[in-house]
FIDO-556048 format. One record per residue (C-alpha): residue in three letters; x, y, z. Coordinates in steps of 0.25 Angstrom, whole numbers, padded with zeros to 4 digits, always signed. Each point is the difference from the previous one (the first is absolute). Example, Ala and Ser with C-alpha at 12.3 -4.5 7.8 and 13.67 -1.06 7.14 Angstrom:
BEGIN
Ala+0049-0018+0031Ser+0006+0014-0002
***
This chain:
BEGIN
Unk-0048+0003-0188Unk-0003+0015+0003Unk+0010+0009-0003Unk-0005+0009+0012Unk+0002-0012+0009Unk+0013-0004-0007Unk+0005+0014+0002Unk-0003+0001+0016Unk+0006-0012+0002Unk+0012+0006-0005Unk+0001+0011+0008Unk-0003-0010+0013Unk+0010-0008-0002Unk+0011+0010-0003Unk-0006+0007+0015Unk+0000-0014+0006Unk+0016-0004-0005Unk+0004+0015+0003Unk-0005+0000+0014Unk+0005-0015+0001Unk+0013+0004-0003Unk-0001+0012+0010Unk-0004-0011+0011Unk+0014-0009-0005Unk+0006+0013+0001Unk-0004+0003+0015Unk+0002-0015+0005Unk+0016+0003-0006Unk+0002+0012+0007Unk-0005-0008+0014Unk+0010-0011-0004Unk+0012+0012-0002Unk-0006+0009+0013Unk-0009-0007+0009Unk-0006+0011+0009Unk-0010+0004+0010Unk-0005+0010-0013Unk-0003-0012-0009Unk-0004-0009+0011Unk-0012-0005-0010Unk+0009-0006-0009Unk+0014-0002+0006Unk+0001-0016+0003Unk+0010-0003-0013Unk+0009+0008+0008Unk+0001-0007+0013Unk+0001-0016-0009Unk+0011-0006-0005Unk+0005+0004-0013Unk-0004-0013-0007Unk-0014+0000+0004Unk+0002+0016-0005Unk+0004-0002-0012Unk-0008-0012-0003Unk-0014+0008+0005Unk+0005+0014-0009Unk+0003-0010-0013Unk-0014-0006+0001Unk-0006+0013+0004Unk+0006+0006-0014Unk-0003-0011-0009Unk-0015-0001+0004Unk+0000+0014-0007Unk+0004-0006-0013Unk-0013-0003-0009Unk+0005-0013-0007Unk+0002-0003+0014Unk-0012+0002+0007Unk-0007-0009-0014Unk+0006-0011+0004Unk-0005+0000+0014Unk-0011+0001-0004Unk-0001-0011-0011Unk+0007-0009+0012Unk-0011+0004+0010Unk-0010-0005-0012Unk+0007-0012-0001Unk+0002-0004+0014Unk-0017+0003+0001Unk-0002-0009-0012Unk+0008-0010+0007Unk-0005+0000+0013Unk-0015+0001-0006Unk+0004-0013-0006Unk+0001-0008+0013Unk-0008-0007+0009Unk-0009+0005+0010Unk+0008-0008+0010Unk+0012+0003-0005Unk-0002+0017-0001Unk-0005-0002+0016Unk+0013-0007+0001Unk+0008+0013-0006Unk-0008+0010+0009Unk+0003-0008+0013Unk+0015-0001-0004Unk+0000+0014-0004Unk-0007+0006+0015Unk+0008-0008+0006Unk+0012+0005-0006Unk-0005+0013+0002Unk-0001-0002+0014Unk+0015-0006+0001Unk+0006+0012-0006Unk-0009+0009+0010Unk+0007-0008+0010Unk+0012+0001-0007Unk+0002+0016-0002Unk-0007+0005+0012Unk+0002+0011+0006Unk+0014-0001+0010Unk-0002+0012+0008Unk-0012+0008+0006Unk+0003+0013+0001Unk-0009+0005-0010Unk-0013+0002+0003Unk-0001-0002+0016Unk+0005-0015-0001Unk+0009-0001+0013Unk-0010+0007+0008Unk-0011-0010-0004Unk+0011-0010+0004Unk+0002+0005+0013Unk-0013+0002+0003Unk-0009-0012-0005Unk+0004-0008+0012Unk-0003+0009+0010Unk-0013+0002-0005Unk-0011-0009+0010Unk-0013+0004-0007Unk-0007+0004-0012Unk-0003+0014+0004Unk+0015+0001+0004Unk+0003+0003-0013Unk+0005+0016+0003Unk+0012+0001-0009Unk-0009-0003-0012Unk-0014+0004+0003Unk-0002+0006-0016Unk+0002-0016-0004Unk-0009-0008+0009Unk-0003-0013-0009Unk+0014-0001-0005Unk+0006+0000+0013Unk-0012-0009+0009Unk+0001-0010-0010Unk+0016+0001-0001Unk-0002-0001+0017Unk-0010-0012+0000Unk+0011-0007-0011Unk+0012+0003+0010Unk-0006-0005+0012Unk-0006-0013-0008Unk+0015-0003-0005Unk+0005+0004+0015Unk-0008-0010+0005Unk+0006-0013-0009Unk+0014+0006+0002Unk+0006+0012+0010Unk+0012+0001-0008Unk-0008+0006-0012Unk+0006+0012-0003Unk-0009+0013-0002Unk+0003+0001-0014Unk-0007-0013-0005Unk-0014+0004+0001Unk+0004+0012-0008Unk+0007-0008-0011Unk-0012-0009+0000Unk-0011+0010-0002Unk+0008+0008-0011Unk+0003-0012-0009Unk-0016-0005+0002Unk-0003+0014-0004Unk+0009+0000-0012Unk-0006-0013-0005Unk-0016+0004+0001Unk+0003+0014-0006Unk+0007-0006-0011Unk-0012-0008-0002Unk-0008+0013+0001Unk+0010+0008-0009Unk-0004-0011-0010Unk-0014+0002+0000Unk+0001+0016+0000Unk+0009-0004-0012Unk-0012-0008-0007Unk-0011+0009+0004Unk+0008+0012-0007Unk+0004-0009-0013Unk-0007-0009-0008Unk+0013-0006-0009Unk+0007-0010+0007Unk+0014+0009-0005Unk-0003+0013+0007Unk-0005-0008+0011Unk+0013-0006+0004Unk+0007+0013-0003Unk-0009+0008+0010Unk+0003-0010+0009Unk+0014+0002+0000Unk-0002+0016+0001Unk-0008-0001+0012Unk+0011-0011+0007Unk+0011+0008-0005Unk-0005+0012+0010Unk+0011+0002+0013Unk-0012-0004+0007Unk+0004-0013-0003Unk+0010+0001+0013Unk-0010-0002+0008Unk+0000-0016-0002Unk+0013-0002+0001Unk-0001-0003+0015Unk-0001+0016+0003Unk-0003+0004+0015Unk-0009+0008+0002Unk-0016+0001+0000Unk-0002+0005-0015Unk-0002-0014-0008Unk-0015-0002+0004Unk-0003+0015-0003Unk+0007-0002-0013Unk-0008-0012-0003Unk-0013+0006+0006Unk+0003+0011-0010Unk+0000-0009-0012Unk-0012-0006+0005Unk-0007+0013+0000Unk+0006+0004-0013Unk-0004-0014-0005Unk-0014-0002+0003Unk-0004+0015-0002Unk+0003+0000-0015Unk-0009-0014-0001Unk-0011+0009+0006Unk+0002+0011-0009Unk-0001-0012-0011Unk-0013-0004+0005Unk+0006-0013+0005Unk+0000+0000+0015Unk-0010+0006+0009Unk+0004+0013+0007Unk+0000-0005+0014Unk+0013-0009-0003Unk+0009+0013-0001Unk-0008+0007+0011Unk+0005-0012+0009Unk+0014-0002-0006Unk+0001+0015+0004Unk-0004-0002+0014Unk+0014-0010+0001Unk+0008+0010-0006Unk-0005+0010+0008Unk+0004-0008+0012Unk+0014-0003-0006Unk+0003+0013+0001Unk-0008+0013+0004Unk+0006+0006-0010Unk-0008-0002-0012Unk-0010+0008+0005Unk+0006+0008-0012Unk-0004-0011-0010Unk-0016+0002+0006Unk-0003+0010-0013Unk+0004-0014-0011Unk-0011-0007+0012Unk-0011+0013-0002Unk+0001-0001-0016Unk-0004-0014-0002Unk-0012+0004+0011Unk-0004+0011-0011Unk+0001-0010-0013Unk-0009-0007+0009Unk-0009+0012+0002Unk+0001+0001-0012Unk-0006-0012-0006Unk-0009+0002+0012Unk+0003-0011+0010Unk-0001+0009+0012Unk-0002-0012+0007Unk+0012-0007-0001Unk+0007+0013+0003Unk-0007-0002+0013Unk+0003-0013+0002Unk+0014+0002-0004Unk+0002+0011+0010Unk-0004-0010+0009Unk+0008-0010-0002Unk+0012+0010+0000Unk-0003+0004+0012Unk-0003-0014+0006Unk+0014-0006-0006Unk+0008+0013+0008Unk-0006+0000+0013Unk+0001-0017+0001Unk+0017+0000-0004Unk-0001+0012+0009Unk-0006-0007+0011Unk+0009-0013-0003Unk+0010+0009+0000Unk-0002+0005+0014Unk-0003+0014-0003Unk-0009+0008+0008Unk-0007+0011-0006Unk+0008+0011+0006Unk+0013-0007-0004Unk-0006-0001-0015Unk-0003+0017+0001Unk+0012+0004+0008Unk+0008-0007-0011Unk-0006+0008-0011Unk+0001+0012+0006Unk+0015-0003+0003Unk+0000-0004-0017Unk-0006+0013+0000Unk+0012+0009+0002Unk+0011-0006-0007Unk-0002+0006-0013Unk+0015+0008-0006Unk-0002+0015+0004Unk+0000+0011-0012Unk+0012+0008+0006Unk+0009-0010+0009Unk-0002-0012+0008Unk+0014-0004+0006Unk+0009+0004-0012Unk-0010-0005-0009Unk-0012+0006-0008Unk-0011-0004-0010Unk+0005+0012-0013Unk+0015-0003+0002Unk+0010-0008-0010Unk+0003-0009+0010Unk-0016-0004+0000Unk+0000-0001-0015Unk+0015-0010-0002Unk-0008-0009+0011Unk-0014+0000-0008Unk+0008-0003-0013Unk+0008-0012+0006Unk-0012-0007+0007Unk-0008+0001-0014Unk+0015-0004-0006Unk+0001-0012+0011Unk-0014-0005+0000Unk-0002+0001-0016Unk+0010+0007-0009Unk-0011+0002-0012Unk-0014-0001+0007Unk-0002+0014+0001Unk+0006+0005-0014Unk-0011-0012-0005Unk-0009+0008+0007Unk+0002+0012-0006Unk+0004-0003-0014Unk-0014-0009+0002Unk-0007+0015+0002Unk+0004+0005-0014Unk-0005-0014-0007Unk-0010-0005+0005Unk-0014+0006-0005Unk-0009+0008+0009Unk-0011-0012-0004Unk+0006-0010+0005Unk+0004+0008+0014Unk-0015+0004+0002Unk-0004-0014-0002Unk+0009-0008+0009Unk-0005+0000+0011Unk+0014-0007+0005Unk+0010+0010-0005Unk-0007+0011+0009Unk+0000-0011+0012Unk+0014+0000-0003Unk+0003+0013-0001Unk-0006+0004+0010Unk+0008-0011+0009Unk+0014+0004-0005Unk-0004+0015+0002Unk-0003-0006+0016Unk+0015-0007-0001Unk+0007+0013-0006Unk-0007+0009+0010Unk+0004-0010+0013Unk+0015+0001-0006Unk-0002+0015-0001Unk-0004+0005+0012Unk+0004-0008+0012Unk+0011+0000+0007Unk+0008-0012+0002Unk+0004-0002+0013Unk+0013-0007-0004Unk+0003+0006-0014Unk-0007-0005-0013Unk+0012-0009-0004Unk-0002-0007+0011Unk-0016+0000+0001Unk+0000-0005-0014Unk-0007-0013+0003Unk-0011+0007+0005Unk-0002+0010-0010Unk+0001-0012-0010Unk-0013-0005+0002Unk-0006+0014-0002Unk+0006+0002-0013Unk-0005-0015-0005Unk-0013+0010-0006Unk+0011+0006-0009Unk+0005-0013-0005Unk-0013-0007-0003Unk-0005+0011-0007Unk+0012+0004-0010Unk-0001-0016-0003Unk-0015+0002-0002Unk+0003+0011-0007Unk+0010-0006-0009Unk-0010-0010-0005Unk-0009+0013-0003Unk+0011+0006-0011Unk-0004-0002-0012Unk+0013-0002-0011Unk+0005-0012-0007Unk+0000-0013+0009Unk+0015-0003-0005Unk+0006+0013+0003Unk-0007+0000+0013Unk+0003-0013+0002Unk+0015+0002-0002Unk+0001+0013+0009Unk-0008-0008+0012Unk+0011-0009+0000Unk+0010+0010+0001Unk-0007+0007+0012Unk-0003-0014+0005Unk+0016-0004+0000Unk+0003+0012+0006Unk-0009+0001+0010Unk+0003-0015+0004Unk+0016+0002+0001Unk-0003+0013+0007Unk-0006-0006+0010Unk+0009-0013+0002Unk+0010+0011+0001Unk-0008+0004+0013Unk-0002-0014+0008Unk+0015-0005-0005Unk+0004+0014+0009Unk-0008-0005+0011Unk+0003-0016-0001Unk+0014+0005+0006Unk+0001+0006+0015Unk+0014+0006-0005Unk-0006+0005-0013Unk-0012+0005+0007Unk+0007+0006+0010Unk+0010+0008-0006Unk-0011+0005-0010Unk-0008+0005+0012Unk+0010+0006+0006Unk+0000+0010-0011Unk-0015+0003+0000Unk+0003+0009+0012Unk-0002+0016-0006Unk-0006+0011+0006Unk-0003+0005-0012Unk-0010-0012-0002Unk-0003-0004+0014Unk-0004+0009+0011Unk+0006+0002+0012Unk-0009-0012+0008Unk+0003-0012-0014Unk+0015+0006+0006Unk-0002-0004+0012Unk-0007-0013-0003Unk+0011-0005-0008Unk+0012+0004+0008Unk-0009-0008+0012Unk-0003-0013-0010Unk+0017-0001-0004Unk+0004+0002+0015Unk-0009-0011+0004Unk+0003-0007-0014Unk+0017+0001+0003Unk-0003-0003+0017Unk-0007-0011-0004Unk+0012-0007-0010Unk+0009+0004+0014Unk+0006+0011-0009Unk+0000+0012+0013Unk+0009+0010-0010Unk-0010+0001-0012Unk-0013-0002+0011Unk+0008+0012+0008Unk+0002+0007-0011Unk-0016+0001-0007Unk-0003+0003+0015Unk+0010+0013+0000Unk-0006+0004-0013Unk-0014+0000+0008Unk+0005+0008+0012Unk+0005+0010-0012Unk-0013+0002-0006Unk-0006-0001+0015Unk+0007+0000+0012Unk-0013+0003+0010Unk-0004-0016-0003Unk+0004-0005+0015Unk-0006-0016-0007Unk+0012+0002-0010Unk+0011+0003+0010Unk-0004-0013+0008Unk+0001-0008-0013Unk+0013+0003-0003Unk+0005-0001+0016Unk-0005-0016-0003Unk+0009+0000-0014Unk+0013+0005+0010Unk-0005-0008+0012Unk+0001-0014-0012Unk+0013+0006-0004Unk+0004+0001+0014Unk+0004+0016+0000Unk-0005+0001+0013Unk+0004+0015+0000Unk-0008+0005-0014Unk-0012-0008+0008Unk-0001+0007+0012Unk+0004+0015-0009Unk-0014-0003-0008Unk-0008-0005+0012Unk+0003+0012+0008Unk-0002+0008-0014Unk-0015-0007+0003Unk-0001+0005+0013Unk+0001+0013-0002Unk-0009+0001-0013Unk-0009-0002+0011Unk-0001-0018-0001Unk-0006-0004+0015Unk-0003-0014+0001Unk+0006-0013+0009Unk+0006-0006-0012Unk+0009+0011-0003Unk+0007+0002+0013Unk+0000-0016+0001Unk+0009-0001-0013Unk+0008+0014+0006Unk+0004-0006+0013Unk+0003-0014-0009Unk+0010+0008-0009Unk+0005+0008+0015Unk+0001-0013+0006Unk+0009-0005-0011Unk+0009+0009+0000Unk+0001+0001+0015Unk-0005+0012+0002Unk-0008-0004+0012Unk-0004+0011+0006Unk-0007+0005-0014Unk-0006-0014-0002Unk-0007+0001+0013Unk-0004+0014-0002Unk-0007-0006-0014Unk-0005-0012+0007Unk-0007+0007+0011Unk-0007+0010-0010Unk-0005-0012-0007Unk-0005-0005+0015Unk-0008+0014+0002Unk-0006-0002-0015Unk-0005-0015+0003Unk+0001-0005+0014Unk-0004-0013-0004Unk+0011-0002-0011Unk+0010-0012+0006Unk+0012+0002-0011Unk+0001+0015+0009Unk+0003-0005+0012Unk+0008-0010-0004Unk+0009+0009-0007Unk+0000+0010+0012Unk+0003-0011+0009Unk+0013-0005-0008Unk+0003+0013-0003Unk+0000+0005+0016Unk+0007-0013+0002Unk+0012+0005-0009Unk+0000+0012+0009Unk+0000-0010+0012Unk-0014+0006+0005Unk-0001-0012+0006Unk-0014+0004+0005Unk-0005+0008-0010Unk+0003-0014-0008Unk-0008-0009+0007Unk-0010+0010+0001Unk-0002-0001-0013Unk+0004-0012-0005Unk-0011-0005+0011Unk-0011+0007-0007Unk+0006-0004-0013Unk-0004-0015+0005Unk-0013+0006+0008Unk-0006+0003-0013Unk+0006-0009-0009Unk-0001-0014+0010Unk+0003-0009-0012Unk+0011+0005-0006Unk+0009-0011-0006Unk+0013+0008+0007Unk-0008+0000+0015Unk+0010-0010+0006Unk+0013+0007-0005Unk-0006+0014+0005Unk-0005-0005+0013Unk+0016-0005+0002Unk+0004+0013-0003Unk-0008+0007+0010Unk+0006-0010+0010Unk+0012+0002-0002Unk+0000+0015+0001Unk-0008-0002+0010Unk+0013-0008+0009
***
């Protein structure tokens, strides 16, 4: 063996195990202090102590060399055996085995939704009538119309289908072809059937994983449009594909989310390997079909092409400002401790492989793989992304959709990996390490989310204005009120509202929600105080005045409800509930004729009401 080689496979793996044990290292601290700084990493901290300990103790022992050789000689010999086997019978395994995979999606997934935007997709898929009514999530058209054209189909067989379900459905079927994708990347890259499954595992073991475990949001199919892209642009730069298949993969990912605009530099180079080898045909045949594929999922989508611009000038503006944005800026610590744990969260050792690749692999092989610049330049896109934009809700939140940008960092450290050149044993033995550790890392992560009261309580803790700005605050004191009003828990829903109102008070929406949190908990005096609060932030609408004379009428403060009630009256003169409520409340006052005045237009306007025969004795009566 060359000594040369022998020697710099030394010095790898003592970096490899040093930095593996600094990674242990950071998962115990998150099990001893689980905190909004180590947000990354923290899950062990929010477990029970078995699956703790049990996670640490194979975390620490896949550092051990003798160790790490016998994983290997029994992933060799469970390879010889399964090679041993039918055809029938391997087909057999592989079904067992995605179904099983499926089972355990189902299994562990996600309990609670406030990361990401989950509840509001909840609340708002079944209010949505159209395709182009999409305008929550206009940067996600194709996710979400195909999500919509799946809820209404389920809808349709059974009413009592629950909004989650088609959600659920198209996260697992995402997981299973993106393992099948994950696969195929994994045999482009390798050529040994070893380093194959071990490649495989480092890609599955990414936190992107989370996204199949019945996650609610939009991001799956970006994340499985993104591995197609990844996928079927390294076969081009292999000579293996034609360049019109990536074109038109990237016109769906595109659609999936407008975002990765960002990625169209990875797009451009394969247009100039293509220049290169002068096939400027196809590069015009390619635009094409890019363009083509856009505009028809576009058009699908129901998006006109004002919609389509005025979206990406809206995109335009929501990059972190240099010097502050809300609390929150682009050269602060904060930004840094949130950019370490998305790196730490979606892949603890992609980007150190990266780096460490940079100093080993020979500048031959970078100019002459045409791949590894594809690459870099895609995981450049994903690391700029993360960098630079602001994320509305805090990047601890917005992880899943930063995930699929970062997938370019991931594909190319693995790539990269299979590029070092040291001893196949060594590098064989410190892959499995950073392939155990990755993997528990990330089981860590979906066990923290397979449990609402896990999942919860860990989220509570994200909130930290060091890391978030003052909007990501607001959001999530918002998401818990609704959260807590939801589970019929008015003291913590009252409570995340107050916190709002401390951070901003001028928010008259807010004030209204917690007047409802104090009407369900029947404090009929702490609902009128934060309507009225409301009214004089300027809030002048029917709905308002209806739920103030409500509150007044209640408390039998009559002459207050029919001041309330007749002020909702003068904002909408054809709202029935008003006169009702102003006829009943003149009634109280025994008005006799303001009440039939107007409990008569109450039934003047509303001639079907279900109460008209008890209303029409009522005005009789007064009337005798």
């Amino acid at each position: 063996m060359d000594s040369h080689l022998t020697s710099e496979s030394k010095k790898l793996s003592i970096v490899f195990s040093i930095i593996g044990g600094a990674i242990l290292l950071l998962h115990l601290v998150g099990a001893v202090a689980p905190s909004s700084l180590n947000w990354g990493f923290h899950y062990f901290g929010f477990l029970n102590i078995v699956f703790v300990i049990v996670g640490l103790l194979l975390m620490t022992i896949s550092l051990i060399p003798s160790i790490q050789q016998n994983l290997i000689y029994r992933l060799e010999k469970a390879i010889r055996k399964f090679s041993e086997l039918t055809k029938y019978q391997r087909k057999f395994i592989l079904i067992i085995l995605s179904l099983l995979f499926a089972s355990v999606c189902w299994i562990a997934r996600e309990k609670i939704y406030l990361l990401g935007d989950g509840y509001l997709m909840l609340r708002i898929l079944p209010t949505l009538q159209s395709a182009s009514d999409q305008y929550f999530a206009y940067n996600e058209p194709l996710p979400l119309f195909l999500i919509w054209k799946l809820w209404k189909l389920l809808h349709a067989i059974n009413v009592s289908i629950v909004p989650e379900i088609p959600y659920i459905i198209i996260s697992i079927i995402s997981g299973f072809i993106s393992l099948l994708i994950i696969w195929s990347i994994s045999k482009t890259i390798a050529s040994d059937i070893i380093d194959r499954i071990l490649l495989f595992l480092f890609f599955i073991g990414s936190g992107g994983l989370q996204l199949f475990f019945g996650y609610v949001e939009n991001y799956s199919f970006v994340y499985l449009f993104m591995l197609l892209f990844l996928w079927s642009s390294i076969l081009y730069t292999q000579n293996k594909i034609d360049l019109i298949v990536p074109s038109i993969i990237y016109g769906f990912l595109f659609v999936s989310h407008f975002g990765m605009l960002i990625v169209a530099p990875s797009l451009i180079i394969l247009y100039y390997h293509s220049y290169r080898a002068d096939k400027k045909k196809d590069i015009l045949t390619s635009i094409g079909a890019t363009i083509i594929t856009t505009a028809t999922l576009l058009w699908l989508c129901g998006y006109s092409l004002k919609i389509f611009a005025d979206q990406l000038l809206q995109n335009s503006n929501r990059s972190i400002r240099i010097t502050s944005y809300n609390g929150y800026q682009l050269i602060s610590w904060g930004h840094l401790i949130n950019l370490i744990n998305i790196q730490m969260l979606i892949s603890p050792f992609a980007l150190i492989i990266i780096i460490v690749s940079l100093f080993t692999i020979s500048k031959q092989i970078f100019k002459g793989d045409k791949a590894i610049l594809f690459l870099v330049i895609s995981a450049t896109s994903g690391i700029v992304f993360t960098t630079i934009l602001n994320f509305r809700i805090g990047m601890s939140r917005d992880w899943d959709l930063i995930s699929s940008f970062l997938l370019g960092i991931v594909v190319l450290a693995g790539y990269a990996w299979n590029k070092i050149q040291f001893e196949q044993t060594t590098k064989r033995k410190l892959f499995i390490m950073i392939v155990v550790l990755s993997i528990i890392h990330t089981a860590s992560w979906i066990s923290v989310n397979a449990n609402e009261e896990i999942s919860l309580k860990r989220f509570e803790t994200l909130s930290d204005s060091r890391l978030w700005s003052k909007e990501s605050m607001l959001s999530g004191y918002e998401e818990l009120a609704i959260y807590f009003r939801g589970r019929m828990d008015g003291e913590n829903s009252v409570n995340y509202y107050k916190k709002y109102i401390e951070l901003d008070s001028s928010n008259s929406r807010i004030l209204r929600s917690i007047a409802h949190v104090y009407l369900l908990m029947n404090n009929r005096e702490e609902e009128i105080k934060h309507l009225e609060r409301a009214v004089n932030l300027g809030a002048k609408d029917r709905d308002l005045f209806q739920k103030l004379g409500e509150a007044n009428f209640k408390l039998k403060r009559h002459s207050k409800a029919t001041s309330n009630f007749l002020r909702a009256i003068s904002l909408d003169i054809n709202h029935p509930d008003a006169y009702f409520g102003a006829g009943l409340s003149f009634g109280a006052m025994n008005d006799s004729t303001s009440m039939r005045k107007y409990l008569e237009l109450y039934l003047t306007i509303y001639p079907n009401a279900p109460d008209k025969l008890a209303i029409q004795k009522l005005i009789e009566g007064k009337a005798k």
